[in-house]
C-alpha positions in Angstrom: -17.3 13.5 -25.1 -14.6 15.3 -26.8 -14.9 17.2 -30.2 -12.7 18.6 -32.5 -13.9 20.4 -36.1 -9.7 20.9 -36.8 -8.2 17.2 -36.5 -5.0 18.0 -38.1 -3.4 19.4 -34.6 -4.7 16.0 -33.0 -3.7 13.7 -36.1 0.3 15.4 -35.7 0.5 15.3 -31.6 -0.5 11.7 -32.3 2.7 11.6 -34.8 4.9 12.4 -32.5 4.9 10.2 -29.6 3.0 7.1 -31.4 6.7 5.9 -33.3 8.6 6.1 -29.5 5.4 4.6 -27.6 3.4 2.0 -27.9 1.2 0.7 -24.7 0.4 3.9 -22.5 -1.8 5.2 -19.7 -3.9 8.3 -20.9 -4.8 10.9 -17.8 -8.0 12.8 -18.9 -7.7 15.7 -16.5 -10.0 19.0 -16.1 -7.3 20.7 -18.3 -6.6 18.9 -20.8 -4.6 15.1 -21.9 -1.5 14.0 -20.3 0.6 11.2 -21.4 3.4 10.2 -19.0 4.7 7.0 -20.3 8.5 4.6 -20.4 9.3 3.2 -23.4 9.7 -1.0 -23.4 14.0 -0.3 -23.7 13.9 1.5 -20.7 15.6 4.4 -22.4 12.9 7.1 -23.6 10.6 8.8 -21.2 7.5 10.8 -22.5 5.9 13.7 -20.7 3.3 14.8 -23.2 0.1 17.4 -22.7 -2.5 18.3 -25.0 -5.1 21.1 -23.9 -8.3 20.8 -23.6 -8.6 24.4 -25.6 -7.3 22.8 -28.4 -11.2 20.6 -28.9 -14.4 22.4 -29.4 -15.7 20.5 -26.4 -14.1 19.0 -23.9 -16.6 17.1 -21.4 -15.0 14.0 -20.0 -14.9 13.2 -16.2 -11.4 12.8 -14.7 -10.4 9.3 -15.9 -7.0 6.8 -16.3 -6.9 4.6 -19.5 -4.6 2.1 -20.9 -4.3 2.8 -24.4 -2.5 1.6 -27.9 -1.1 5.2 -29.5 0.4 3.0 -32.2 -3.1 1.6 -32.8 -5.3 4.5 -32.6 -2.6 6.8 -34.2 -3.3 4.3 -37.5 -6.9 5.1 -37.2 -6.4 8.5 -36.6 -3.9 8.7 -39.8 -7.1 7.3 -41.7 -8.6 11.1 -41.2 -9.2 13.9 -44.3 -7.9 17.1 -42.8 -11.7 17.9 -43.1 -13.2 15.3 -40.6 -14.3 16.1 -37.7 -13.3 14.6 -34.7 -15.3 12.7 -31.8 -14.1 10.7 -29.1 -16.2 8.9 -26.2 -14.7 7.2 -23.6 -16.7 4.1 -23.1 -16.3 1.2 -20.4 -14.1 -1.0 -21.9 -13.4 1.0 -25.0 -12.8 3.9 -26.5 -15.2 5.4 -29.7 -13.6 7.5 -32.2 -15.7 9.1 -35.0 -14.7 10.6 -38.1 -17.3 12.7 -40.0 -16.7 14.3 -43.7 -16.4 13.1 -46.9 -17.0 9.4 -45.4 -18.8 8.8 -42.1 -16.6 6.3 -40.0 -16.8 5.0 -36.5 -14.0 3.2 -34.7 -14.0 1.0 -31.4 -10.2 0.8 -29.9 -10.3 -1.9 -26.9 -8.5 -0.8 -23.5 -5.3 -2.5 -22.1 -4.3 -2.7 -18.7 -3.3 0.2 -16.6 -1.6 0.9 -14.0 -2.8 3.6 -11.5 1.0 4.8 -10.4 1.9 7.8 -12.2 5.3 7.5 -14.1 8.1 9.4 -11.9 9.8 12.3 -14.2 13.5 12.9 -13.6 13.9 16.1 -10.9 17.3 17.6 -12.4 18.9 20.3 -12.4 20.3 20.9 -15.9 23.1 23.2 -16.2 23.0 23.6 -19.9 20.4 24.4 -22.1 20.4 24.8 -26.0 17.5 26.3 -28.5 17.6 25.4 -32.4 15.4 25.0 -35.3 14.9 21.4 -35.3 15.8 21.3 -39.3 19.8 22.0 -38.1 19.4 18.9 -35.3 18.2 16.9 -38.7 20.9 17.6 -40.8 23.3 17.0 -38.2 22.2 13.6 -37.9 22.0 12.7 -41.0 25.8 13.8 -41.4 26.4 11.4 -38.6 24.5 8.5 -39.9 27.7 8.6 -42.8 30.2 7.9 -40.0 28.9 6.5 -36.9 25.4 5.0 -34.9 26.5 7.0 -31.8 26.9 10.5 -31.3 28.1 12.7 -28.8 26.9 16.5 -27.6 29.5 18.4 -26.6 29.6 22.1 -24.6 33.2 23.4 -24.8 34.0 27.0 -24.1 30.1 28.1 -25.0 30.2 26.5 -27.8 27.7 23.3 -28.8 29.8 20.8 -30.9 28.4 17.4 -32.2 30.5 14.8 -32.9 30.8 10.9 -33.9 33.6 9.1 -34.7 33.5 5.5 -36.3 35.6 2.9 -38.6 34.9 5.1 -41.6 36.6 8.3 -40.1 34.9 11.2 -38.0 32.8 14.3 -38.2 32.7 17.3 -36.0 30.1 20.0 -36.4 29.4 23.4 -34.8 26.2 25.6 -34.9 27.6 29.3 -34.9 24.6 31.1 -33.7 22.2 28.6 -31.5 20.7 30.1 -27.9 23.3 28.5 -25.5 23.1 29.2 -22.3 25.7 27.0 -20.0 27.7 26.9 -16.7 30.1 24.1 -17.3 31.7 22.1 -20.2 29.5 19.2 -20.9 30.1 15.6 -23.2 27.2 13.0 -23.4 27.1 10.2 -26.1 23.7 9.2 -27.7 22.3 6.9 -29.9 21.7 7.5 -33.3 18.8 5.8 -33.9 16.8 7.1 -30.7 17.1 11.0 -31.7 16.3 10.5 -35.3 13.3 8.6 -34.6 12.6 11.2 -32.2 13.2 13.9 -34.5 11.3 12.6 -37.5 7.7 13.7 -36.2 8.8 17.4 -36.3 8.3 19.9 -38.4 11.7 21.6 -39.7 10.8 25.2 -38.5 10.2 23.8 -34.9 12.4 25.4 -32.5 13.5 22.5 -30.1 14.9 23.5 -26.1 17.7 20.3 -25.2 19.1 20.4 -21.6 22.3 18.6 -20.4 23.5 17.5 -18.1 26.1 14.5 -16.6 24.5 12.2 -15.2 20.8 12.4 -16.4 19.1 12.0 -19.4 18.9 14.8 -22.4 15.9 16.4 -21.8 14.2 17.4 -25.3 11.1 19.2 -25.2 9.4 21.9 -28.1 5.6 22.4 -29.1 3.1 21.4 -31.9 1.8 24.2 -32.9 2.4 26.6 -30.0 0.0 24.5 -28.1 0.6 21.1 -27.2 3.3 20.4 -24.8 6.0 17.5 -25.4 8.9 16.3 -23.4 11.1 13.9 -23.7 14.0 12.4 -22.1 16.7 10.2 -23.3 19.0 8.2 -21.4 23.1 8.7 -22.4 25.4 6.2 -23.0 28.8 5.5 -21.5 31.6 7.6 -23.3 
């Protein structure tokens, strides 16, 4: 049984991966909740942890799941921010409770699993980039004027976005981000992808990108200061 008297943390982790995932495994570990799951395109990777200090009690034996997150992130959404939370991990379903101002129960049916572990990327990513995630927002929504692609750029120690499409082209520069980097780098990205990845964050969250040619973007920041998500997105050819 898990139990949580502050569902708001639970109800926002939930936001954040349920809009890239659908169909998942769920690892219920000694130390917390791991996600590791592929998207259906092929093209986004999760890697997502929630602690098992972030519940009032945590008392679940080691256990694999199949899961909807789209589906039990809509029942979660369903929550007053003064609910409390309980979750029981039943044999062919799993029992969410929500206890306040109304008293509801929830039964979310199990999908299939499978036992092998997603395989995260091992790379060695020679650039790495920290900003608010409000300045990666407005940036893309500059670039959603011009073009559906988008392309990072690391010239000379300096992080440049640009996208270029029938309508003209727009180049933007962040003056003072974190940038640490050992080479000039240029990776294209879809549009679409990082806004919807973006759109579950809050502005003042301070966002950690990693490049590299050759591999996906790794994206990864925190909820909170607590929960743990990363994320990585497959480039497109230049």
């Amino acid at each position: 049984m898990i139990t949580s008297k502050n569902i708001t943390l639970f109800k926002k982790s939930l936001e954040s991966i349920s809009g890239l995932i659908q169909e998942t495994n769920v690892r219920f570990k000694d130390e917390g909740i791991y996600i590791k799951s592929i998207d259906k395109t092929q093209i986004i990777l999760i890697d997502f942890f929630m602690p098992k200090d972030i519940f009032d009690n945590y008392s679940v034996e080691p256990s694999l799941i199949g899961l909807n997150i789209f589906e039990l992130n809509n029942m979660i959404s369903r929550s007053f921010e003064s609910d409390k939370l309980k979750l029981e991990l039943g044999d062919n379903q799993l029992d969410i409770s929500l206890t306040g101002t109304l008293n509801r129960r929830f039964n979310l049916s199990y999908i299939d699993v499978f036992d092998q572990e997603v395989n995260v990327p091992e790379t060695k990513y020679s650039t790495e980039i920290v900003l608010k995630a409000y300045l990666l927002k407005e940036i893309l929504k500059d670039v959603s004027l011009i073009s559906s692609t988008l392309t990072f750029k690391v010239i000379d120690d300096k992080f440049i976005v640009e996208a270029i499409g029938e309508k003209g082209k727009i180049e933007t520069s962040i003056p003072k981000v974190k940038l640490k980097s050992k080479k000039n780098i240029f990776l294209k990205f879809s549009l679409s992808y990082l806004k919807n990845i973006l759109k579950s964050i809050d502005n003042d969250t301070e966002i950690t990108l990693r490049l590299e040619e050759d591999a996906p973007l790794y994206i990864e920041y925190y909820i909170d200061n607590l929960v743990l998500i990363k994320i990585y997105l497959s480039s497109m050819l230049i």
